[in-house]
N, CA, C and O atoms as CSV, one atom per row, in Angstrom:
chain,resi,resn,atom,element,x,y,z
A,1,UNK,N,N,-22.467,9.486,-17.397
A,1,UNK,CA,C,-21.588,8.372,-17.641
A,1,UNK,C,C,-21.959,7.228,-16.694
A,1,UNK,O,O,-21.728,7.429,-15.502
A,2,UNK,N,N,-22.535,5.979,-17.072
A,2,UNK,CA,C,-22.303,5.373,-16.225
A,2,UNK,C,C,-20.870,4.567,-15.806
A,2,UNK,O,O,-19.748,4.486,-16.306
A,3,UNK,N,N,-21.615,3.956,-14.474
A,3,UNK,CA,C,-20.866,3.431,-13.397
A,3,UNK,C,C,-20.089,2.208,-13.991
A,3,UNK,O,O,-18.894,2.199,-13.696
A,4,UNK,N,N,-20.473,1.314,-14.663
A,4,UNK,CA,C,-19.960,0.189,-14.925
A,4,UNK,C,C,-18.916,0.413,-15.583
A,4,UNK,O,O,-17.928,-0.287,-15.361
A,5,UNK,N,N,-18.865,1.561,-16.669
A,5,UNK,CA,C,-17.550,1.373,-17.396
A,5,UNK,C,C,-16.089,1.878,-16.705
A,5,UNK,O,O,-15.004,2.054,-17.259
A,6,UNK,N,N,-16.512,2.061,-15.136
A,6,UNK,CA,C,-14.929,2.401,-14.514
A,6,UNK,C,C,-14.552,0.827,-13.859
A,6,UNK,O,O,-15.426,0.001,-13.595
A,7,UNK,N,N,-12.756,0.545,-13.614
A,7,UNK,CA,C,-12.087,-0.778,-13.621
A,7,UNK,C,C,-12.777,-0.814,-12.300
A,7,UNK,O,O,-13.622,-1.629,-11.927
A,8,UNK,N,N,-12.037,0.701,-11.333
A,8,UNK,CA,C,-12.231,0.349,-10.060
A,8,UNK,C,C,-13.564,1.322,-9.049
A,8,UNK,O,O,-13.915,2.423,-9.476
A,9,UNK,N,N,-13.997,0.926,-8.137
A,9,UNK,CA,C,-15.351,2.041,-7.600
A,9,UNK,C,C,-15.004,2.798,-6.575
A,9,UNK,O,O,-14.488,1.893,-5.919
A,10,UNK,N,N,-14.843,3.955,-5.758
A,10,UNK,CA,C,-14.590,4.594,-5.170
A,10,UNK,C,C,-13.913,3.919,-4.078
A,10,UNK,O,O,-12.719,4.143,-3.882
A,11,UNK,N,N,-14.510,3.182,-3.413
A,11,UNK,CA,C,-13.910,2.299,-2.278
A,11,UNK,C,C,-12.305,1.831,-2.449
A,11,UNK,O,O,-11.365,1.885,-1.655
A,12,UNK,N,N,-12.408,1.333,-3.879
A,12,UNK,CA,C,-10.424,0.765,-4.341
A,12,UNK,C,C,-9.968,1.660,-4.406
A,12,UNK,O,O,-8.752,1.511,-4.277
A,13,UNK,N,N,-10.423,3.287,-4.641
A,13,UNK,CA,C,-9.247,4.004,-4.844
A,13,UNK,C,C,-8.826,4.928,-3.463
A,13,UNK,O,O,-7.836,5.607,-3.191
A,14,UNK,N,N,-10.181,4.578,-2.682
A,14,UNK,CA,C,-9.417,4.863,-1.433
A,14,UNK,C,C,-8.847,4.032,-0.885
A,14,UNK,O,O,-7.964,4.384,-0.103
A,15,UNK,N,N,-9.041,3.028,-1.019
A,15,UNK,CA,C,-7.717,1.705,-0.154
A,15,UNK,C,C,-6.479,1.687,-1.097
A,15,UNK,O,O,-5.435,1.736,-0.446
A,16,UNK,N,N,-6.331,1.642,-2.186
A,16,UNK,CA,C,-5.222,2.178,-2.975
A,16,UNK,C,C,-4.283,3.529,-2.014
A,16,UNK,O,O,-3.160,3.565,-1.512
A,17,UNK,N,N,-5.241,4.352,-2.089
A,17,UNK,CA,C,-4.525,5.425,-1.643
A,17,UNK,C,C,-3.843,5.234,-0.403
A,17,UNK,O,O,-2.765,5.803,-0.229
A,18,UNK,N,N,-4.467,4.309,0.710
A,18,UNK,CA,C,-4.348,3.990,1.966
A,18,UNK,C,C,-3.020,3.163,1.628
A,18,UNK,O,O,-1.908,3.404,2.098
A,19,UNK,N,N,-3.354,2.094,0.684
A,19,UNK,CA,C,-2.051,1.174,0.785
A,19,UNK,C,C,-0.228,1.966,0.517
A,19,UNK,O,O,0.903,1.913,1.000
A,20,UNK,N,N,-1.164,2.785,-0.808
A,20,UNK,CA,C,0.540,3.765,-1.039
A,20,UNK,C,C,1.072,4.725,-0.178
A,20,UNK,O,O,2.168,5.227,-0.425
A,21,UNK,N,N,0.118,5.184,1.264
A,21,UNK,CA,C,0.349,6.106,1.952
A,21,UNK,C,C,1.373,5.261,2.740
A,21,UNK,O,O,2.511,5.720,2.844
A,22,UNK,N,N,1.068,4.030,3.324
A,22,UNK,CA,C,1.432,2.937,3.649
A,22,UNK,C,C,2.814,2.561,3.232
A,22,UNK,O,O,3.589,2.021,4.021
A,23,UNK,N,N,3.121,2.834,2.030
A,23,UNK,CA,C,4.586,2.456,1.245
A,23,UNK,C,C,5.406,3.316,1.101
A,23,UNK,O,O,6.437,3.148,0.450
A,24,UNK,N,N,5.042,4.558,1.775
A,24,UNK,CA,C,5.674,6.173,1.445
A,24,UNK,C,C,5.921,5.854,3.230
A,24,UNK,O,O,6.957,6.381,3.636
A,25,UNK,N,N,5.508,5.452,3.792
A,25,UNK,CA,C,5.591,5.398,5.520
A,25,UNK,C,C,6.898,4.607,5.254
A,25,UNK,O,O,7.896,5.327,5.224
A,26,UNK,N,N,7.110,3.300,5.057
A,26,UNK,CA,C,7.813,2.181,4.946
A,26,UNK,C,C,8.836,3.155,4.339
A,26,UNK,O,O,9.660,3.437,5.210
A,27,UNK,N,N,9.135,3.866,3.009
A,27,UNK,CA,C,10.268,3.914,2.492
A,27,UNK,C,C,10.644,5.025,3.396
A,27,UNK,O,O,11.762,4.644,3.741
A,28,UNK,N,N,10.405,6.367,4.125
A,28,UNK,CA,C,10.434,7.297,5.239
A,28,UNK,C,C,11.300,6.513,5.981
A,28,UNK,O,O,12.471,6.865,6.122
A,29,UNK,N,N,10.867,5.480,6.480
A,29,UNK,CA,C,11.386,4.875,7.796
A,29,UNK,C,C,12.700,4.317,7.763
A,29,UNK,O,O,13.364,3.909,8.715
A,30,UNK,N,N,13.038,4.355,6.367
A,30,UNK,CA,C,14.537,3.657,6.046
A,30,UNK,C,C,15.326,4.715,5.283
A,30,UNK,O,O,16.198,4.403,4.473
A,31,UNK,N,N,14.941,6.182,5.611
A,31,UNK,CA,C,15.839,6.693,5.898
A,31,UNK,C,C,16.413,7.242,6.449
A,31,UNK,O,O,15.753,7.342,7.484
A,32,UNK,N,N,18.110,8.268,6.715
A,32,UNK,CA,C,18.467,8.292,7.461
A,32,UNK,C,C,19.916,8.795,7.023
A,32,UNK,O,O,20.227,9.135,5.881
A,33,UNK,N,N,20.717,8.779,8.106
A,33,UNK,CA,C,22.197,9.718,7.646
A,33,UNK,C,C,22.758,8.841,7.086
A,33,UNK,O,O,22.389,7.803,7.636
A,34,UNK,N,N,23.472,8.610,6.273
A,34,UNK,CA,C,24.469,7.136,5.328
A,34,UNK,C,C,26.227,7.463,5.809
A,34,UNK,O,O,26.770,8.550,6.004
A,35,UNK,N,N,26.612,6.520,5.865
A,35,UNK,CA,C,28.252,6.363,5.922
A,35,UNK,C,C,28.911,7.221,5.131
A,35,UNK,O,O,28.592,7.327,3.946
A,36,UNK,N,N,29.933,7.962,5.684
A,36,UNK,CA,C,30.655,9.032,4.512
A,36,UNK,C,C,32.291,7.648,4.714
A,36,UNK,O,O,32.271,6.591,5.345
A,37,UNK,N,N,33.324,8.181,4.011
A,37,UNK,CA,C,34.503,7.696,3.767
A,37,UNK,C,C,35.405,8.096,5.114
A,37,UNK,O,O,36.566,7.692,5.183
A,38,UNK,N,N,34.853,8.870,6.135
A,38,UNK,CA,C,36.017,9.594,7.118
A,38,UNK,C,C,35.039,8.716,8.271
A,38,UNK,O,O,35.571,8.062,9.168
A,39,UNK,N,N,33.574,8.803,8.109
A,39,UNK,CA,C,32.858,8.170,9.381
A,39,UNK,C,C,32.019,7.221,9.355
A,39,UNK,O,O,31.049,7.459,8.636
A,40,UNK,N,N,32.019,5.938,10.019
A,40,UNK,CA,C,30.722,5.257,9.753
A,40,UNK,C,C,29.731,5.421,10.843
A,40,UNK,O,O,29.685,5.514,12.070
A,41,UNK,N,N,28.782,5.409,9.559
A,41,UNK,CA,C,27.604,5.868,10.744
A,41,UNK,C,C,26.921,4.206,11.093
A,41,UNK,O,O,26.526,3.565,10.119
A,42,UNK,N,N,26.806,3.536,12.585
A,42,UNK,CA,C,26.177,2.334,12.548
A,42,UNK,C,C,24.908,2.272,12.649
A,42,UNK,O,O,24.503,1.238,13.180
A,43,UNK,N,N,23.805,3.320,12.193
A,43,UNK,CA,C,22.717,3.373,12.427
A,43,UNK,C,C,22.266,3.007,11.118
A,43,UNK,O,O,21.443,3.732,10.559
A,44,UNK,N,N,22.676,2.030,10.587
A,44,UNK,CA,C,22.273,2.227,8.950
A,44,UNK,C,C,21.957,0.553,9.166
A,44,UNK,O,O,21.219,-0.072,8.404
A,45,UNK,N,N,22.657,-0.058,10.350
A,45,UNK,CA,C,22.044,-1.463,11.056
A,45,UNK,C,C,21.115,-1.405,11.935
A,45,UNK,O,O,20.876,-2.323,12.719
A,46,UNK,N,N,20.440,-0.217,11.887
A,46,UNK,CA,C,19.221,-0.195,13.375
A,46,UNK,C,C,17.863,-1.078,12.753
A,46,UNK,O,O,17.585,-1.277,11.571
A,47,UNK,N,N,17.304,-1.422,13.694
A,47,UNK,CA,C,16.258,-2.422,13.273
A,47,UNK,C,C,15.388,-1.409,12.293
A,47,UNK,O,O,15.225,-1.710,11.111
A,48,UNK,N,N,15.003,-0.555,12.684
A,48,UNK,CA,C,14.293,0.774,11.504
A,48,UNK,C,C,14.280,0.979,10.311
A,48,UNK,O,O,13.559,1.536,9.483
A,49,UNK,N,N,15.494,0.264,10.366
A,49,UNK,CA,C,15.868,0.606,8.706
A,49,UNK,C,C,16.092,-0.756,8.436
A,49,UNK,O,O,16.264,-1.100,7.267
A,50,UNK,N,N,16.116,-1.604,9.372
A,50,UNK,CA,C,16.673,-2.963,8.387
A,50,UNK,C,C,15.452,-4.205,8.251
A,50,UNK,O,O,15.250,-4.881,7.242
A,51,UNK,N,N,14.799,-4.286,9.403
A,51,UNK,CA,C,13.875,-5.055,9.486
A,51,UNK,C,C,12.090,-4.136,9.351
A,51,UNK,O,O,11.225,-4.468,8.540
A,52,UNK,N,N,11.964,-3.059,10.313
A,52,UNK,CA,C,10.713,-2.597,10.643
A,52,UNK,C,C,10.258,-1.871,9.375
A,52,UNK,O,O,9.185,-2.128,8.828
A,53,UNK,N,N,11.288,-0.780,8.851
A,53,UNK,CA,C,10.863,-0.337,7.338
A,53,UNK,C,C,10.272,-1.244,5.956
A,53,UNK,O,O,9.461,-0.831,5.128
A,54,UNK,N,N,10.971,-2.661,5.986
A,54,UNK,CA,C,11.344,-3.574,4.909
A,54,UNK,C,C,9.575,-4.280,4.863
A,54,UNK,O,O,8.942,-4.704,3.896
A,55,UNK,N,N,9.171,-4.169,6.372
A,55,UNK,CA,C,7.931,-5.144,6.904
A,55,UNK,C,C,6.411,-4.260,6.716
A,55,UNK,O,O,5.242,-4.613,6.564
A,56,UNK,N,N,7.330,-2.523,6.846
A,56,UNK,CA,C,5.939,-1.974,6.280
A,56,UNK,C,C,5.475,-1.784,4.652
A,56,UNK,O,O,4.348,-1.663,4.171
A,57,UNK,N,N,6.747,-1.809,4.040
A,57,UNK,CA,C,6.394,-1.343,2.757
A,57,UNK,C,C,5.861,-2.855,2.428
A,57,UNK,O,O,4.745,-2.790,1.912
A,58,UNK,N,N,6.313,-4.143,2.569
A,58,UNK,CA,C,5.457,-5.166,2.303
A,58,UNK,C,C,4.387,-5.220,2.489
A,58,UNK,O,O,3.592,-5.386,1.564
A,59,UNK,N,N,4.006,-5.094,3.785
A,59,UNK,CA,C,2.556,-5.068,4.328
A,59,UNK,C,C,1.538,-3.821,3.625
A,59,UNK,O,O,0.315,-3.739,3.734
A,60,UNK,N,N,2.442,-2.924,2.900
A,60,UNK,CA,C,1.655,-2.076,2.023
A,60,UNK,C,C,1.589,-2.429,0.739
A,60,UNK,O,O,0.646,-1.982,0.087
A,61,UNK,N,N,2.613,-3.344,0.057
A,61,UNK,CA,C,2.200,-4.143,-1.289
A,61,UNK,C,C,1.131,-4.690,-1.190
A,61,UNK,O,O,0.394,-4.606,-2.172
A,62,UNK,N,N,0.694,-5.367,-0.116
A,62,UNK,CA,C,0.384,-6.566,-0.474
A,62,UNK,C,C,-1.467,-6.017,0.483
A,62,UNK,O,O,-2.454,-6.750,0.546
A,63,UNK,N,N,-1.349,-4.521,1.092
A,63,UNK,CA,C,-2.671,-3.861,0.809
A,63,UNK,C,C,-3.099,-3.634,-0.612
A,63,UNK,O,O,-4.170,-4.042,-1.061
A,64,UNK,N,N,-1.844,-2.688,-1.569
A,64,UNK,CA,C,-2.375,-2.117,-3.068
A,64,UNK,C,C,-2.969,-3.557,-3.565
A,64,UNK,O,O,-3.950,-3.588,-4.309
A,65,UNK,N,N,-2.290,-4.804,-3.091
A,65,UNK,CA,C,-2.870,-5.909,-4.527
A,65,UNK,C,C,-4.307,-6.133,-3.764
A,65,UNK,O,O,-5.174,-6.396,-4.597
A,66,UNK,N,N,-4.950,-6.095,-2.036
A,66,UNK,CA,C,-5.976,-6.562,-1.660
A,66,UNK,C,C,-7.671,-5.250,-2.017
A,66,UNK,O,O,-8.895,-5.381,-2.030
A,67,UNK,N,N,-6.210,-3.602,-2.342
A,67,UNK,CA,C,-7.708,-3.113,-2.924
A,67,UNK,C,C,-7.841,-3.151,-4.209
A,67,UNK,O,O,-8.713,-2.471,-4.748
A,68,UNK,N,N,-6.902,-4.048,-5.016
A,68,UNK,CA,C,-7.023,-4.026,-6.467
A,68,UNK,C,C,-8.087,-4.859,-6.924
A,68,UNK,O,O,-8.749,-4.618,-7.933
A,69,UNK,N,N,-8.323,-6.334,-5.796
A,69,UNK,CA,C,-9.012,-7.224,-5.929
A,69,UNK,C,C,-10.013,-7.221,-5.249
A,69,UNK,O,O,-10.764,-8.193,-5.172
A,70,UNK,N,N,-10.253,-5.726,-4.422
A,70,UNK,CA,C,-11.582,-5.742,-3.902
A,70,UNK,C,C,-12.819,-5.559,-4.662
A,70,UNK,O,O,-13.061,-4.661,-5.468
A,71,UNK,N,N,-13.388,-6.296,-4.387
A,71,UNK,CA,C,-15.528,-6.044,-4.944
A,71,UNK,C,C,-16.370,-4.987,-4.129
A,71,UNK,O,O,-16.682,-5.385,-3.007
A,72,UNK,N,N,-16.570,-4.395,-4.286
A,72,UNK,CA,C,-17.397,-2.951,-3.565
A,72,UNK,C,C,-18.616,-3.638,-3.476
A,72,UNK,O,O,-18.739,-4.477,-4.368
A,73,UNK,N,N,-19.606,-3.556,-2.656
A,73,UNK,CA,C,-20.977,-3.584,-2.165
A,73,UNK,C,C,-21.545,-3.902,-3.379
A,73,UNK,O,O,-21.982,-4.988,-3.761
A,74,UNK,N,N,-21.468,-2.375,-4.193
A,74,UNK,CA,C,-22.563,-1.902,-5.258
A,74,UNK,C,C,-22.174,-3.479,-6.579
A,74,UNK,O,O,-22.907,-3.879,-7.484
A,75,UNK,N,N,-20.725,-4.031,-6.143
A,75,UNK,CA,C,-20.416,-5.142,-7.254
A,75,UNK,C,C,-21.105,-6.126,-6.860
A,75,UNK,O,O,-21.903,-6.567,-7.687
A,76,UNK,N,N,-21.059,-6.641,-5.822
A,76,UNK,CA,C,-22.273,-7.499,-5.042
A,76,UNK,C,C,-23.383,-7.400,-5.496
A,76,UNK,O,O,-23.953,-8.342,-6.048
A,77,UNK,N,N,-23.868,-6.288,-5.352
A,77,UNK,CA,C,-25.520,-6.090,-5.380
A,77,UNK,C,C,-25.388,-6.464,-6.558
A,77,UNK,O,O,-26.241,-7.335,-6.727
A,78,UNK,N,N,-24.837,-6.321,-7.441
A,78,UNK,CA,C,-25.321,-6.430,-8.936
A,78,UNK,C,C,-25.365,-7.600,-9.505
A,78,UNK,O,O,-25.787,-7.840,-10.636
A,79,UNK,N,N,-24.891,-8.418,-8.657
A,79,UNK,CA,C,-24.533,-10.035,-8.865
A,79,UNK,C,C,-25.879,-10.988,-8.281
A,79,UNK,O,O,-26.355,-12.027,-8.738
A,80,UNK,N,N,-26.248,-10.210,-7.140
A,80,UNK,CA,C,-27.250,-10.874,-6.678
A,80,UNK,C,C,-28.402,-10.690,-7.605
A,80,UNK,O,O,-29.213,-11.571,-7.891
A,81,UNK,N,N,-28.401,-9.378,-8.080
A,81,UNK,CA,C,-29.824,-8.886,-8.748
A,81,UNK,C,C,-29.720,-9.724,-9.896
A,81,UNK,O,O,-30.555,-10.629,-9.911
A,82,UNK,N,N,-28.723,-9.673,-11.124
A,82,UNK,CA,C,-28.578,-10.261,-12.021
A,82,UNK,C,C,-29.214,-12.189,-12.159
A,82,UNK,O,O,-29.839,-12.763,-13.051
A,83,UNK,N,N,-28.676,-12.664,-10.841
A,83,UNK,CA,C,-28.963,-14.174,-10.474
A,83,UNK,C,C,-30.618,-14.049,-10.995
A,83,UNK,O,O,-30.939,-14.573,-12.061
A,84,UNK,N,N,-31.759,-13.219,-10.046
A,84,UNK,CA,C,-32.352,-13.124,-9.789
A,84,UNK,C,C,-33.852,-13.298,-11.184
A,84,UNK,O,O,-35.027,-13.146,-10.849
């Protein structure tokens, strides 16, 4: 089979993988024990969950869209040769 007819080349689907490991970290981090009706729990305002969780799963979107739009080497090379 060749190579050309896949979207993405080995390289995107390991930064893919990297970015969603990335977004599984982020959603982990925001959780935590929740408020029942008899107790509130105030840890549900800790920066962890409100700011630091919110900043990783972004910063992991916005990896999945940079290996979606990555060019692998081998896409390069083929651009140069083609010119040629």
């Amino acid at each position: 089979m060749d190579k050309r007819n896949f979207a993405f080349g080995k390289a995107n689907y390991i930064l893919l993988a990297i970015g969603f490991a990335i977004i599984i970290i982020g959603f982990l981090l925001m959780t935590g024990p929740g408020s029942t009706e008899t107790h509130f729990e105030p840890d549900i305002f800790s920066f962890r969950r409100i700011k630091l969780a919110p900043t990783v799963c972004f910063f992991g979107f916005i990896f999945v869209i940079y290996a979606i739009l990555f060019k692998g080497k081998a896409c390069k090379d083929e651009k140069t040769n083609s010119e040629e």
